[in-house]
N, C-alpha and C positions, 0 to 999 in steps of 0.2 A: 553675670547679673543674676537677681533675683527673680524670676519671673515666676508668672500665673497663669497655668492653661488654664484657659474657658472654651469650654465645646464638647464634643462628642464625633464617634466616628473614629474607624480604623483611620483615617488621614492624621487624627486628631493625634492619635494613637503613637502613627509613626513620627511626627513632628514631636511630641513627647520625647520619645527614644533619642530623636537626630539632637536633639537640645541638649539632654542630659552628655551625649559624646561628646557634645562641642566644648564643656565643660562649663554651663550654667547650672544654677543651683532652682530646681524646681521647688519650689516656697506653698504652691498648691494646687490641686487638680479639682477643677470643676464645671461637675457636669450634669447630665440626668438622672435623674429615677430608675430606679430597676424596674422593666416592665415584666410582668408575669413571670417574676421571680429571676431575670436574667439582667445580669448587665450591660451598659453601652462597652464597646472595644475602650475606649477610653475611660473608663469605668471599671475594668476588671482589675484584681486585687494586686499585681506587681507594681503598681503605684504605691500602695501600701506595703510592701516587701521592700520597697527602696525605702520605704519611711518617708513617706510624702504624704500631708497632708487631703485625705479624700473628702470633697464634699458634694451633695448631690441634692442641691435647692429644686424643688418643683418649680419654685415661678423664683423671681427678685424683684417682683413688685408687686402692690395690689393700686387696682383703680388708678395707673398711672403714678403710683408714690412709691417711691423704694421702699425696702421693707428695713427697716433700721437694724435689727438683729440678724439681718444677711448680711448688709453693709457691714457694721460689726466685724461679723467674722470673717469677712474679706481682709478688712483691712488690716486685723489683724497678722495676716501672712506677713505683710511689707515687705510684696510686692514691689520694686521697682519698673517693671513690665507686663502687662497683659497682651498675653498672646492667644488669639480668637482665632486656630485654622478651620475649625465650623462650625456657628454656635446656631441653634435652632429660637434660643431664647431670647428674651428681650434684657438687653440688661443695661442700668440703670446709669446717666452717664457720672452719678456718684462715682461709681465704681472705672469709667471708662477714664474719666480725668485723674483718680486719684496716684495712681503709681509717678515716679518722678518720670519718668520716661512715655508715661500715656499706653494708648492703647494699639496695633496693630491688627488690621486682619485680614483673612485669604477671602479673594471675591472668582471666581469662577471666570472671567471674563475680560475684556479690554477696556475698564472703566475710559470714559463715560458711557459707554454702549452696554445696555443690560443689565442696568443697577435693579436688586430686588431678588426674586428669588426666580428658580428654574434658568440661571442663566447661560447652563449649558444648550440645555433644549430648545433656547429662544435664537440661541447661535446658529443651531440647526437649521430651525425654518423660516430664518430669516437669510439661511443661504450665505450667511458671510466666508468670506472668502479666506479670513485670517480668525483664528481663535484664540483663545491663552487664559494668562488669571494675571491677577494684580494684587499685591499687598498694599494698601494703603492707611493713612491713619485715621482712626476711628474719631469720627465728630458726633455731633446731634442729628445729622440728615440718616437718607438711605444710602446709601452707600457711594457717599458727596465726598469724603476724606482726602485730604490732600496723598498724593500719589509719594510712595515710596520708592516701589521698584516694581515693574511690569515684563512677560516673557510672553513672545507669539508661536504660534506655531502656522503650518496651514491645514483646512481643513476639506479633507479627502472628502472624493467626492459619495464614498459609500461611507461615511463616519456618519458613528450612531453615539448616542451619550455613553455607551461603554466602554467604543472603542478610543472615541478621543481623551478621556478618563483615563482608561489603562495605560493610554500611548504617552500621551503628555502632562494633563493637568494633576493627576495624581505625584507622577514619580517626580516631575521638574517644580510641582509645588509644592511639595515637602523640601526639595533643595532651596527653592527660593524665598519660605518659610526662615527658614533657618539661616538663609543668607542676611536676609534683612533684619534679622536681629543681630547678627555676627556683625554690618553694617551701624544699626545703632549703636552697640557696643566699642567702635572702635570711631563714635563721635562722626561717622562719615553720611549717616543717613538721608537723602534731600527730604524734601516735602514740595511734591510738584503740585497746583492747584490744578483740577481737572476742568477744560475747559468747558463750556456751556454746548457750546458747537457739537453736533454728533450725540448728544447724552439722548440715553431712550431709556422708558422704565413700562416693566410688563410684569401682569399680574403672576399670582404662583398658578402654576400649569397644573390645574384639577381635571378628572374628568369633568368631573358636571358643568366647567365652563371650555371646556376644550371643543372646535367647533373643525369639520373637515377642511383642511386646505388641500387644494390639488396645484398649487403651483411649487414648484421648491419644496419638495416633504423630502426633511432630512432625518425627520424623528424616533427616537427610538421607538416611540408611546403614542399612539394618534388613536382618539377617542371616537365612537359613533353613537351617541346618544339612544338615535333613532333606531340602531341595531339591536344596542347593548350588549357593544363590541369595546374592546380595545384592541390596538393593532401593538405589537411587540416583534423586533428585529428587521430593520428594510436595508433595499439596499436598491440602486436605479439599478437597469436593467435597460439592455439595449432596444430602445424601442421597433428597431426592423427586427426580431427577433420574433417568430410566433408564436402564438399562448394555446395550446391546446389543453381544452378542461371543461369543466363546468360550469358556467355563469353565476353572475352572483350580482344582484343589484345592490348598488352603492348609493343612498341617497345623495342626491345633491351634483351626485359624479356625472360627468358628459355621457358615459357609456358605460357596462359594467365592468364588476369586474372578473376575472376569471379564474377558479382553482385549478391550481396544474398539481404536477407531481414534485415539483420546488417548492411552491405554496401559492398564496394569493398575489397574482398581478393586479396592481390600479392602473388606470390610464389617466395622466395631468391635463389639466386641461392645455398645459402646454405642448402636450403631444410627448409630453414624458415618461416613462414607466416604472413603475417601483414595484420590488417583491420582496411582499409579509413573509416573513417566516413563522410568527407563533398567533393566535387568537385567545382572547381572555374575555370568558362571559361574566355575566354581572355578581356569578354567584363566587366568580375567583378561581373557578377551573377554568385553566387556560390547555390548547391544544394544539396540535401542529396543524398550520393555514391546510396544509394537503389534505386532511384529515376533517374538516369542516363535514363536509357530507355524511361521513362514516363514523361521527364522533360517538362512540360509547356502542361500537357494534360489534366489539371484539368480544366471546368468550372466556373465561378465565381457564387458565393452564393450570393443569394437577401439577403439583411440587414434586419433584423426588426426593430421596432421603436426603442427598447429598444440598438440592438444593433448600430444603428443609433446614439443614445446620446452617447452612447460608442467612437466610432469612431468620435464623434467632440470634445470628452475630450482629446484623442487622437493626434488631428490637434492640439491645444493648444497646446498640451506638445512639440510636435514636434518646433510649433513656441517659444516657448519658448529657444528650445534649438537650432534652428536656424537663430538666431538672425539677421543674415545677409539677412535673405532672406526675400521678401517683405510679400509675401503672400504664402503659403504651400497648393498647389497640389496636385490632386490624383498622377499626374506626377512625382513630385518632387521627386530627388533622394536625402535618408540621406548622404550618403557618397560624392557623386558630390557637396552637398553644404554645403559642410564645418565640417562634423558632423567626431570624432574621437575618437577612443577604449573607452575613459572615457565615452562620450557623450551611448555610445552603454549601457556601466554599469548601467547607467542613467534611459535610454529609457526601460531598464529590470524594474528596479525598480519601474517606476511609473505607466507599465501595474500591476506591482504587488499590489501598493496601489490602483487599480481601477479594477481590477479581481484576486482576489488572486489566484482564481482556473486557471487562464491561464498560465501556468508555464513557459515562456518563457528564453531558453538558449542562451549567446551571439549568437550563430553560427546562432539563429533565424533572429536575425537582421542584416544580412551577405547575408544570404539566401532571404530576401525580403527586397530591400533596397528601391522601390518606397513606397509611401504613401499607394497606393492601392492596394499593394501584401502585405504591413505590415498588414493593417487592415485584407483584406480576410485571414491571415496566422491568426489571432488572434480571430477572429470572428470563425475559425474551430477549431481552440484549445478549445474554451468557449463551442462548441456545441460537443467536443469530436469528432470531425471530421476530423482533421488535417492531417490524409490521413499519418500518419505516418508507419502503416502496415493496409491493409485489414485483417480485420478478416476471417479467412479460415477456413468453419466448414464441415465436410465431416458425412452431413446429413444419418439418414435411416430414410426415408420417407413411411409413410402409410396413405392411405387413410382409415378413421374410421370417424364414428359420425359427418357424413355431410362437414370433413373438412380433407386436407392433412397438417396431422402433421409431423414437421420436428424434429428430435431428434440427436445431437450430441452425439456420444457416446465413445469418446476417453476422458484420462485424460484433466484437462485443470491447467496449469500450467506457470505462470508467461504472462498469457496474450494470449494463443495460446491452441488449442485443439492439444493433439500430442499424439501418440501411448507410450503405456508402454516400460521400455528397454527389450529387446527382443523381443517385440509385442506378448507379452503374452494375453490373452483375454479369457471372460468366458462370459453363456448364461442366460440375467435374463430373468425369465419366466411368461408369462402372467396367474395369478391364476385362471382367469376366464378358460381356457379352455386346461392349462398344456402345451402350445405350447411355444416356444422361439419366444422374442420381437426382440432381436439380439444381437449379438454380443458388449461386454463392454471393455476397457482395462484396467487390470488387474494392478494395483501400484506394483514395486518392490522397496525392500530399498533406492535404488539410488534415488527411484522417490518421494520417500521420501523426500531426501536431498535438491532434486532439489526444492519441493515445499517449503518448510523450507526456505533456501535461497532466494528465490525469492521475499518472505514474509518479509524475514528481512530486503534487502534492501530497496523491495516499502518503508517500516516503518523506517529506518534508515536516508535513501541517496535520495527517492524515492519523486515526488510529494506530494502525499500523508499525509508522516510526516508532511511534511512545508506547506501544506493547514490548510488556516483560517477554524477554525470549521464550519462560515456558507455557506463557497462554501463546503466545505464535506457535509455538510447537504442538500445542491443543488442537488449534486449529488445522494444521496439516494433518496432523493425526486423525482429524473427523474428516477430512477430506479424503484419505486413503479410504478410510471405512469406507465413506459415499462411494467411490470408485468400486470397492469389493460388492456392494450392494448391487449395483449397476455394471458387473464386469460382463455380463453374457449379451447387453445391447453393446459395451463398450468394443467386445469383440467382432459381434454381428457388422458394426459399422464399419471396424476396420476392414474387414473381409470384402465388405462389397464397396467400400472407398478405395482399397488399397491391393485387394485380392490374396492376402494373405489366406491362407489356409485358414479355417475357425477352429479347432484344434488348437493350433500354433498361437495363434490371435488370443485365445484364450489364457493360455499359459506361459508363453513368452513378452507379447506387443502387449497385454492388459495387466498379465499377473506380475511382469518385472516391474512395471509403472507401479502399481500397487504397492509391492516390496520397497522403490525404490523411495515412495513419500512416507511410509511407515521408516523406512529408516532414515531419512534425513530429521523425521518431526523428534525422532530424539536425543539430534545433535541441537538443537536449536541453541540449548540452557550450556551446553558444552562447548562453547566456541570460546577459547580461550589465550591470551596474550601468554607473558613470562618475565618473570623477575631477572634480572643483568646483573651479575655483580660486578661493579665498574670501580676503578683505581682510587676513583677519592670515595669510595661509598664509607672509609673511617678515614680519619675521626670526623667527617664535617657529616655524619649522616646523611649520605647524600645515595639516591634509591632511585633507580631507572628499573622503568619497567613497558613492555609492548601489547598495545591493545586492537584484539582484532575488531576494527568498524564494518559494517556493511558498505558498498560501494555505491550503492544509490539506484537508478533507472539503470536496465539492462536491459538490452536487445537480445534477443535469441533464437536466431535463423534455423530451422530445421528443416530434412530433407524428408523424402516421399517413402523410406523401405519400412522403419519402424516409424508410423507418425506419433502416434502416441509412446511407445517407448523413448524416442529421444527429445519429445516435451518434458517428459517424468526427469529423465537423466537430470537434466540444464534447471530445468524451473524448478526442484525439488531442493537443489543445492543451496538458487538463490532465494526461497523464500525463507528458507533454515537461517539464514544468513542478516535476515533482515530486509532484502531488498524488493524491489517492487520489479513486474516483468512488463514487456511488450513484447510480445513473441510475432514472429512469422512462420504460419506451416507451409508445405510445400502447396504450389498451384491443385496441383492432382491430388492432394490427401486433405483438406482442409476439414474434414467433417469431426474426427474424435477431438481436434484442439479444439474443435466449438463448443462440443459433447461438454466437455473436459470443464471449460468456463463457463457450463451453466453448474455444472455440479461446484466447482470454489464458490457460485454467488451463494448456491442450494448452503454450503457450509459455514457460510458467513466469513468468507474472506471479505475484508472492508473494499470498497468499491476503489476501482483505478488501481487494487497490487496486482490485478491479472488482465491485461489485455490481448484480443488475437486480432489480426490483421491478414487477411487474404491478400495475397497481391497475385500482380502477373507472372508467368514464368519468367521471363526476361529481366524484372522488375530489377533485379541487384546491380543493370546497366542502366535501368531506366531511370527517371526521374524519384516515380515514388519510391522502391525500394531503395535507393541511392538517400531518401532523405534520414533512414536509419541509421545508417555510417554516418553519414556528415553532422546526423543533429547534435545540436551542442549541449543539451541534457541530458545525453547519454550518457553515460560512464562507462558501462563495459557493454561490447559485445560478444555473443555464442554462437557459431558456426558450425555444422555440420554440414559439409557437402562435398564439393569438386573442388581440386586444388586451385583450380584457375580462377572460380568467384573468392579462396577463398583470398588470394593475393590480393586481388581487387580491393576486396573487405578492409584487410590488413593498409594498405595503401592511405583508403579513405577514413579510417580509423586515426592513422597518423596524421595526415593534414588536417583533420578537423579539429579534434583538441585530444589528439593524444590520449583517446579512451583506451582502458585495455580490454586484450583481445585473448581469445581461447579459439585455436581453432583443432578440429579432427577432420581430415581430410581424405584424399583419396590412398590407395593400400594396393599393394602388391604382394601379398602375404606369402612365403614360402613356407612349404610344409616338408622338411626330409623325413625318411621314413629310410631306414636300418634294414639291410636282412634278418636282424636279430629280434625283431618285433613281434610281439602277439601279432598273428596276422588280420586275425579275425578280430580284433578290435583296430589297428591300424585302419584297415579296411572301412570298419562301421564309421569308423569316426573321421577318415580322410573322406566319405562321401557324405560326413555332414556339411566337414570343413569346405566343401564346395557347391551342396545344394543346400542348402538349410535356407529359409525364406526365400524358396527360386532365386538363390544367389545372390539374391538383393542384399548382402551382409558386406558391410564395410571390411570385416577381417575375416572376409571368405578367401579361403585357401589357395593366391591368385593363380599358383604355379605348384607342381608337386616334381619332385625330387625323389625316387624309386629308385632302389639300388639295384645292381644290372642282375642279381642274380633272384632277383625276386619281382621284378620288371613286368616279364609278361605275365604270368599268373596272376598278378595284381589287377593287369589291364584285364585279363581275363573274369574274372570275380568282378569288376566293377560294370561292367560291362553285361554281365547276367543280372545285376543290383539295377543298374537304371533299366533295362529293359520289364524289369518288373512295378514301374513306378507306376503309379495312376494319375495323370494327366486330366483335371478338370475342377468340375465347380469347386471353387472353396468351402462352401458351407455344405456339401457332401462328407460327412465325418469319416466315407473310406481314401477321400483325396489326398495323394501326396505330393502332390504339384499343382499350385495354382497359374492363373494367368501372369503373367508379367505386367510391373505398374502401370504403365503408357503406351500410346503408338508408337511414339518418336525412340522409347528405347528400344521396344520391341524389333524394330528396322534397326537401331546400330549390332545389339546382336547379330541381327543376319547380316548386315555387312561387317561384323567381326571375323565371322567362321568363315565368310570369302575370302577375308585378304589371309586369314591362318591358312587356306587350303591354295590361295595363290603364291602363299613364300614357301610350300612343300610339306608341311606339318603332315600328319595323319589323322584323318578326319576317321574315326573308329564306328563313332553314332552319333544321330543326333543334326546339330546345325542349319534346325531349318525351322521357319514357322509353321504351329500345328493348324491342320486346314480345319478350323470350325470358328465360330463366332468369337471376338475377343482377342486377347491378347496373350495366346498362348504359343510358348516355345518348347522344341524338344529339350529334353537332358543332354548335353553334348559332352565327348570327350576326345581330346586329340592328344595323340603321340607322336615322335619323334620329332621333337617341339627343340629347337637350335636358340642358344643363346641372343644369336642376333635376328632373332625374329620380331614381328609386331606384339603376336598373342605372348610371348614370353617377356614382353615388358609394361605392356600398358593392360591397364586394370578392364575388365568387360562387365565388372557386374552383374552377372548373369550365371546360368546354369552350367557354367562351361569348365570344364577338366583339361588343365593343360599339362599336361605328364613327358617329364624328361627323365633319363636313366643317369648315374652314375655310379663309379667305382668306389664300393665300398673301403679300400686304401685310401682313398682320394678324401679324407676328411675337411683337411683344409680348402682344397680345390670346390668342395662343394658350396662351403661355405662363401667363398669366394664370390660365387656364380650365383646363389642365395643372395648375397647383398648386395650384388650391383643392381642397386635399380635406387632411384630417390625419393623411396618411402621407404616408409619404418614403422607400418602401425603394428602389425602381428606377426605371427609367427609359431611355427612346430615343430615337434621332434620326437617320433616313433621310436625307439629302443630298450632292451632288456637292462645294457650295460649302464648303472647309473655315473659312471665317470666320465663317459661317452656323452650323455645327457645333459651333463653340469657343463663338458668343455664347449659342449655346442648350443647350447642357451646362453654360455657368456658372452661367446662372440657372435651371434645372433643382432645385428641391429634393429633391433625392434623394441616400441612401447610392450608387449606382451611377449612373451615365451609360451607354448603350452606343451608340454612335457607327457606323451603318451596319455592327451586327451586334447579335445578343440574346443573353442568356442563356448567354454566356462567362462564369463564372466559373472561378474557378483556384485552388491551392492554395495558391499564393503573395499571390494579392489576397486583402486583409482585404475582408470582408462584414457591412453593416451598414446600421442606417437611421436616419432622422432620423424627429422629431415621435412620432405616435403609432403609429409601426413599430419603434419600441423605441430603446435605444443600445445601445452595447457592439458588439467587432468578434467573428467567429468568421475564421478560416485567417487566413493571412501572419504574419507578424513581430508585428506591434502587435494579439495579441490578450490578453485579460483573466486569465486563471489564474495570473499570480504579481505 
């Protein structure tokens, strides 16, 4: 058919386009006037590139008469159909009758309900239950026309004009646009008369007559005259929910209403609740509801050079798309010079091809509409500054080791530090001297949910998902820095949470975490799939290829010896990767994972990719730690602990939906050591491989292997070496032994060395708790340690040397007696001979070998183990999160 758009507007727009595919002959296009030098969407020139006639009458009538020379040149198209998907004008029904097929048009609504204009809006707060649009055909009333074809939908109880727009009336009325022509064309069209019954007609939705309703506010736009407010973006709100904020009286309202850190609460008189998100003064600056009190109290930020170039790519764009105007001012306002809704779609978009990390939402560009409130709005976005809530951290603060450390110690969940439900709370304790650091909060199930949820949408709906991998990788990247910034409280803390040596703390538990986000933030843009070449890829062009995804919500359980280093390890992987976290730190170390998520909020990680959760020690049996495994929004979870929770894990991983799983577990690590070996580094290095973090080291050297002719001299040397150790505070920088994590281990230790000295071992030194305040243990070392012993199979994690001899002949035999056990995370081997070396690394069961050195690992090598020390890798390349 021939037909004729009349109207304006992207909808317009795209009904244009669906028409032309359908294979109609567009005969003419007509619409508005270019305002300040800018066209309607339906209006712009590939109308004219098709070679379709453009026309752009101001009126079609005067004083009620058609205008005969519009008429005219309507008619001349010959038209067979007038299609009207939104016309603003009056047009004349000359023109509505004359095509042989008459007039159709798109109405917003369930004729007869809401004939007239605003009939989205009026659907709103009139509360209807069902929404839609109607095409019907054009008569002489208001929108009276006999019904063509009508679609419903239902309308959500938080639907605003945008959403139900975006969701349904827009995309299913350009289909049904289209259909109902496709319809008359094929002679099948009805003409329903619309009944009288139910017909309602409501004026066009101004401010100046907009008046408060508090019953049923469904509105996107709700006007206060008496404020010389508008209200933009609501949504209900669970009325038992509490409002803490500021008051704000509401003419007219029952009671006020109240600014939170969401935005503005109203209370209905129904006993309903709604929350404003944005506020618009009379003068067109609009702000976020939260921000009411504080609006225009921000300082302006100096630019840097960089964001200097930023901000002239920016004027560009701007002059670009305001074509009319000569030159573009800090001054210049988008909206005063001509700039409209699409122009805003625009202006998102092309901050996004030039920061993808700046997430900017229409209401952004609403809220700053000079030049140099967009920029400073977008230059605080890029530095995670955008002042959209203050972080609120309700410090314990102690002065220790020359510095006052500040330590948050509430959950931290979807972007905020807040008390468990109930405000439950338990005491982690400083092992150095038995006293309480302070008070923790305590995760219940709920807080579970909450963290879960918060996780899924950052990763869903959230910033986050929709950042370019190399602004994620920015952002990690600023986040190590913050860490290196703060690495001497980060250490401090762990010392006196964990009792780690400050030394140690400084350079291994903070400095490897440091290293460990510095190098994942620049794999972020490097995570990459591969091309297949597969049997039919000729002649039919046919191209397979694999793409690495991020896996979604990740759990990540970590244990008490590195708290902060094996946060780093696990979360550093999955945020490179794309994913969002909920971690659990151990009961006894919870303090640096707090430390840790204040500093991601300090960097501007978007709220809900980092959550921590305290639980109970028991918790992985108990209810609430069980609801990490079971949740069904998990995807993967990270384990580092004891073999026995981690089976558990694994177990409840598979019955619930089949998340996958990474675990590292517990270690029996054998170290042989050659007569052939530098001794004096065998030596240095087989008593790291067993003291190094008071043993607290998952591939501490569980068992050593001395060859018999170098046997005692060795016990003899090690033995002058721990007798020289210094035993005491951590944060004394000549300490080389601190206290041990807890009470509860501190006693299996000493009932360790009992049952080794009850099955005959040689207790040489050591084996006993040190008598002073805390939880400290001597350095132990025992000999003549028998295959079938306790101490010679099962791991003690502790300070403890368990030294067997054998026959340097006996290669294989050793080897033998080396891997009977069912772990497989580490492993050594002392010798000169490098063929020796190679034969006994190969057959070594172990995730690691370390070959005339210990306890090197690196951020670059993957870490992992065989048998019942788990699978899955943690750092390098080939680890588990996407």
């Amino acid at each position: 058919m021939k037909i004729a758009v009349i109207g304006q507007s992207l909808f317009g727009q795209e009904v244009y386009k669906e028409l032309k595919k359908d294979g109609h002959t567009i005969v003419g296009v007509f619409t508005i006037p270019d305002k300040d030098g800018k066209a309607d969407p339906l209006g712009e020139s590939f109308a004219e590139k098709d070679g379709v006639a453009m026309f752009k009458f101001p009126r079609w009538r005067v004083k009620g008469q058609a205008i005969p020379e519009v008429v005219a040149q309507y008619q001349a198209t010959g038209a067979e159909l007038n299609v009207l998907p939104f016309c603003s004008q009056f047009i004349p029904m000359e023109v509505i009758n004359h095509p042989k097929h008459g007039s159709i048009i798109y109405h917003p609504s369930l004729l007869p309900r809401h004939r007239g204009a605003s009939a989205i809006n009026w659907t709103l707060i009139h509360g209807d239950k069902k929404g839609g649009f109607t095409v019907f055909w054009a008569d002489d009333g208001l929108d009276t026309g006999p019904i063509l074809l009508q679609r419903e939908c239902d309308v959500e109880p938080n639907d605003t004009v945008n959403t139900i727009y975006k969701r349904f009336l827009f995309p299913e009325g350009v289909k049904g646009t289209v259909e109902a022509v496709r319809l008359i064309a094929e002679g099948k069209a009805p003409r329903i008369t619309q009944p009288q019954e139910g017909a309602t007609y409501e004026c066009i939705q101004k401010k100046e007559n907009a008046m408060v309703i508090y019953k049923d506010i469904y509105t996107d736009c709700l006007h206060i005259p008496a404020m010389q407010l508008t209200f933009y973006g609501s949504s209900l709100v669970d009325n038992g929910t509490a409002a803490n904020g500021q008051p704000l009286e509401i003419p007219g309202a029952s009671q006020p209403g109240i600014i939170t850190k969401a935005g503005l609460v109203l209370f209905g008189n129904d006993g309903k609740a709604l929350l404003v998100k944005n506020l618009q003064f009379e003068d067109g600056k609009m702000i976020a509801a939260a921000q009411y009190f504080h609006s225009g109290s921000s300082a302006a930020v100096e630019l840097t050079e960089e964001e200097k170039t930023f901000a002239e790519q920016m004027r560009a764009v701007w002059q670009n798309i305001l074509t009319n105007v000569s030159q573009i001012e800090d001054s210049t306002d988008f909206f005063k010079s001509g700039a409209a809704s699409m122009d805003v779609v625009r202006l998102v978009e092309e901050v996004k091809l030039r920061a993808s990390s700046c997430q900017l939402q229409n209401e952004d560009v609403y809220m700053n509409t000079t030049f140099i409130d967009f920029i400073q709005m977008c230059v605080r976005k890029l530095r995670g500054e955008d002042g959209e809530e203050e972080l609120v951290v309700d410090y314990v603060e102690k002065n220790i080791n020359n510095m006052t450390i500040k330590m948050p110690h509430q959950l931290f969940i979807n972007g905020e530090f807040v008390d468990a439900q109930g405000g439950k709370t338990y005491k982690t304790i400083n092992p150095t001297d038995g006293t309480a650091i302070c008070d923790v909060s305590l995760a219940q199930i709920s807080d579970v949910d909450k963290a879960v949820a918060a996780a899924k949408e950052a990763f869903e709906e959230g910033a986050w998902g929709k950042m370019n991998p190399r602004d994620r990788g920015r952002l990690i990247y600023k986040l190590a820095n913050l860490m290196e910034q703060y690495q001497e409280e980060l250490a401090t803390i762990e010392a006196l949470d964990s009792g780690a040596v400050y030394t140690l703390a400084l350079k291994t538990h903070v400095g490897m975490s440091i290293q460990t986000f510095h190098y994942f933030a620049g794999w972020c843009d490097k995570i990459q799939g591969s091309t297949i070449p597969i049997n039919q890829a000729r002649p039919n062009r046919n191209l397979t290829f694999t793409k690495k995804e991020p896996i979604g919500v990740c759990a990540i359980v970590i244990p008490w010896n590195y708290p902060l280093m094996m946060l780093a390890w696990k979360t550093a992987a999955c945020l490179a990767a794309g994913n969002t976290v909920v971690l659990k730190p151990a009961q006894v170390t919870p303090l640096t994972a707090l430390k840790f998520a204040e500093l991601a909020a300090r960097a501007g990680l978007p709220k809900g990719v980092i959550n921590i959760l305290a639980f109970h020690k028991s918790s992985l049996r108990a209810l609430v730690g069980q609801r990490l495994s079971d949740h069904p929004d998990v995807r993967k979870l990270g384990f580092t602990g004891s073999t026995e929770i981690g089976k558990h894990i694994m177990k409840s991983c598979a019955v619930s939906n089949v998340k996958k799983v990474s675990l590292e577990l517990g270690g029996k690590s054998p170290l042989i050591i050659f007569s052939d070996c530098d001794m004096d580094k065998a030596l240095r290095m087989g008593m790291s491989a067993v003291f190094f973090n008071k043993g607290e080291n998952c591939i501490a050297a569980g068992r050593l292997f001395v060859e018999d002719t170098i046997h005692d001299q060795f016990v003899m040397k090690v033995v002058e070496e721990v007798k020289k150790m210094k035993i005491g505070d951590p944060l004394d920088r000549s300490t080389d032994h601190g206290p041990q994590n807890h009470k509860a281990h501190l006693d299996k230790l000493v009932e360790y060395c009992q049952i080794g000295v009850r099955e005959g071992a040689t207790l040489v030194c050591g084996g006993k708790q040190v008598q002073r305040p805390g939880f400290f243990f001597q350095p132990t070392v025992f000999t003549d340690v028998q295959d079938h012993m306790y101490i010679a199979k099962d791991e003690s994690f502790g300070p403890i040397m368990i030294i067997s001899k054998f026959k340097g002949s006996e290669v294989d035999d050793v080897l033998k007696r080396a891997n009977a056990t069912e772990y497989g995370l580490a492993s050594g081997v002392f010798t000169r001979d490098i063929s020796k070396a190679l034969y006994v690394s190969e057959r070594l069961n172990a995730g690691t070998v370390f070959v005339n050195t210990y306890n090197k690992t690196d951020v670059a090598a993957p870490f992992g183990g065989f048998k019942q020390s788990g699978f899955g890798k943690d750092l390098g390349k080939k680890n588990c999160y996407c």
